[in-house]
N, C-alpha and C positions, 0 to 999 in steps of 0.2 A: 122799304119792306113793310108790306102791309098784312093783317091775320088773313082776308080776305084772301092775298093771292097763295099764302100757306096751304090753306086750306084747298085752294083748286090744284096746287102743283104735286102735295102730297101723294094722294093717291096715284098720279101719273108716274111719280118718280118711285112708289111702291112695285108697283109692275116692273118698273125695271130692275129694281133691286134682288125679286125674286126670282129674273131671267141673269141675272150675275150671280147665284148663289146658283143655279141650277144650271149655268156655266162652270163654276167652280170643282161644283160637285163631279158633276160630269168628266174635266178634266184629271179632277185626284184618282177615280177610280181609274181609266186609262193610263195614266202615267205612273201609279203606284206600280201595279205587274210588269209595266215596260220596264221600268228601273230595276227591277231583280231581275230580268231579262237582260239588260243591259250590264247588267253586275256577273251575272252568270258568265256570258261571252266575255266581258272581260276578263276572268280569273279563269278561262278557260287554259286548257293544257298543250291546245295547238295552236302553236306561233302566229301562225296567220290568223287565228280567228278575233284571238285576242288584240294582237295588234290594229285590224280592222274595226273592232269594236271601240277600242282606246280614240281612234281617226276621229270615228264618229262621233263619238261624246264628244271631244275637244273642240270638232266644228262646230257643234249644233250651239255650245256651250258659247262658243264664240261670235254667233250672230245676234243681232239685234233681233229682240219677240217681234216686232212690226215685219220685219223682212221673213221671217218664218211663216205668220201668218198670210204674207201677202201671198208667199209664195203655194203656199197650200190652196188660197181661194181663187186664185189667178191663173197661177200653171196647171197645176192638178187638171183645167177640164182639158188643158191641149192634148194630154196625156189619156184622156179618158175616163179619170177621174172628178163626177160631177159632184160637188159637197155644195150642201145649202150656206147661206151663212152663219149660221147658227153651230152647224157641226162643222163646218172649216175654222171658227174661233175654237170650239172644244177641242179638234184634231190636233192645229198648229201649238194650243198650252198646253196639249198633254203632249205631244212630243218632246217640246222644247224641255217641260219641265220634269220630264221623263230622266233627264242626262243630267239635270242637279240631284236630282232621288236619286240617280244611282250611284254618286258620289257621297250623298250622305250614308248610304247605307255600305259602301266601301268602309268609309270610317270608322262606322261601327263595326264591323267586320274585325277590322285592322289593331282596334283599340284593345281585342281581346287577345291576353297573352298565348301564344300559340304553344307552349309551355300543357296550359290547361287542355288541349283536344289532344295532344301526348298523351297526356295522363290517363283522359277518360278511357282512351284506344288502349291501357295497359291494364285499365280493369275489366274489359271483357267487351266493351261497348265498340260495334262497326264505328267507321267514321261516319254513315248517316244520322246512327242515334245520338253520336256526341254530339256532333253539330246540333239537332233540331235540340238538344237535352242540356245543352252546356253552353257553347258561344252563341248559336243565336240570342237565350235570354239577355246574355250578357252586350252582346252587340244592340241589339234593342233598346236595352237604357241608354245607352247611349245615342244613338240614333235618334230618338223619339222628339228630344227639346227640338234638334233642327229641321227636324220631319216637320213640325209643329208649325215652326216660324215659318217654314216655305211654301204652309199652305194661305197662311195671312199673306205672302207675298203674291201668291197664286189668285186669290182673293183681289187683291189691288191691280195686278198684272190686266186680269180678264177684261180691265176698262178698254183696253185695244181694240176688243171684238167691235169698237162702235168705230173706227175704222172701214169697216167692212159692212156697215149700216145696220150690225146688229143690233136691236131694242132695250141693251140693257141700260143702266141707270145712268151713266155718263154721256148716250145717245139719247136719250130721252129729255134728260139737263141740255143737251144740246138745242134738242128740237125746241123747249119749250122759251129756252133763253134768246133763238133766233126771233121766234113770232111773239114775244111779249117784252123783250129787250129789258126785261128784269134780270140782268145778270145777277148782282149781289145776293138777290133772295133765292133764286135759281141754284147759284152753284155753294152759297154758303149748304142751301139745303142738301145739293150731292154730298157734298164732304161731310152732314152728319150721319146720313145715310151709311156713307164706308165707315164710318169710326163706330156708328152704332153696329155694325158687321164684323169688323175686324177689332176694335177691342177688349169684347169677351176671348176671342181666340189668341189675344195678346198675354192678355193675363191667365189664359189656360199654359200657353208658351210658357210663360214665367213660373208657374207652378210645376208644370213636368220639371224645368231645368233644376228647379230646388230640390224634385223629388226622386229624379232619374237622372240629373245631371253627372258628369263623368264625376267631379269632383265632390259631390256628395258625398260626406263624410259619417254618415250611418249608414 
């Protein structure tokens, strides 16, 4: 490991890093809304809808991210669906990661004594305004630390898109480590890349759970 090749691989594996964050990014906003979408349908009041939705989350919940995405960049065009690779990585995490968010946000859901939207419904408050006024804040705390952690997993997850030959920093460590056979400086460098990416949002994690976790005791 020489400064020399540091300094030529840096910037190359910078662009990719950028094109992982702006996969990431991409994904959370997609699969945030799917996952109260998905939460909705689930708590839905007809039999069939609910239990259709419940189907879906458990499969999707249950395949490997690689076969998800393969299947979005793969099948999708027989069907007439043409996605670049770029937005077939984004499509396939934000589905996939769509059916965790809408478990986590179940739980927050769930975590709130139902005791309390009684109550509010007994001082004058519809059940719209209780909920947005009363369990949601309450469900939010709680939801938030795990909200948090799955986006650092979201985060590490998006290295797949290089799979599908997309340019982000694990495809790039790829490219560079094939035609210079610097492995050890190559992929040590990927790895500080993620860590310098995911361990601010790790220690953000740990500070929501201290401060919004269920068991916080202020």
């Amino acid at each position: 490991m020489t400064w020399n090749n540091i300094v030529e691989f840096v910037p190359i594996l910078l662009d990719g890093a950028v094109l992982t964050i702006a996969i990431t990014l991409g994904s959370l906003v997609i699969s945030t809304p799917l996952a109260i979408l998905w939460l909705l349908l689930k708590r839905s009041r007809v039999k069939a809808v609910s239990t259709l939705a419940s189907a879906i989350i458990n499969v999707v919940r249950g395949l490997p991210m690689i076969v998800l995405l393969f299947y979005v960049y793969f099948v999708f065009p027989d069907i007439g669906i043409q996605l670049s690779s770029i937005e077939s990585a984004i499509a396939g995490l934000a589905f996939a990661y769509s059916t965790y968010l809408a478990e986590v946000f179940r739980s927050g859901l769930e975590s709130v004594d139902p005791g309390q939207l009684e109550a509010a419904k007994s001082l004058g408050m519809t059940r719209t305004k209780a909920m947005i006024r009363v369990v949601f804040p309450q469900a939010f705390r709680v939801a938030l630390p795990p909200y948090s952690s799955t986006i650092v997993m979201m985060l590490k997850d998006s290295a797949i898109a290089s799979t599908i030959a997309v340019s982000e920093i694990t495809r790039e460590g790829q490219l560079i480590a094939a035609s210079t056979f610097q492995n050890m400086t190559v992929y040590t460098l990927v790895a500080l890349f993620y860590l310098a990416m995911s361990l601010p949002m790790m220690h953000l994690t740990s500070v929501l759970e201290r401060r919004f976790g269920r068991h916080d005791k202020n």
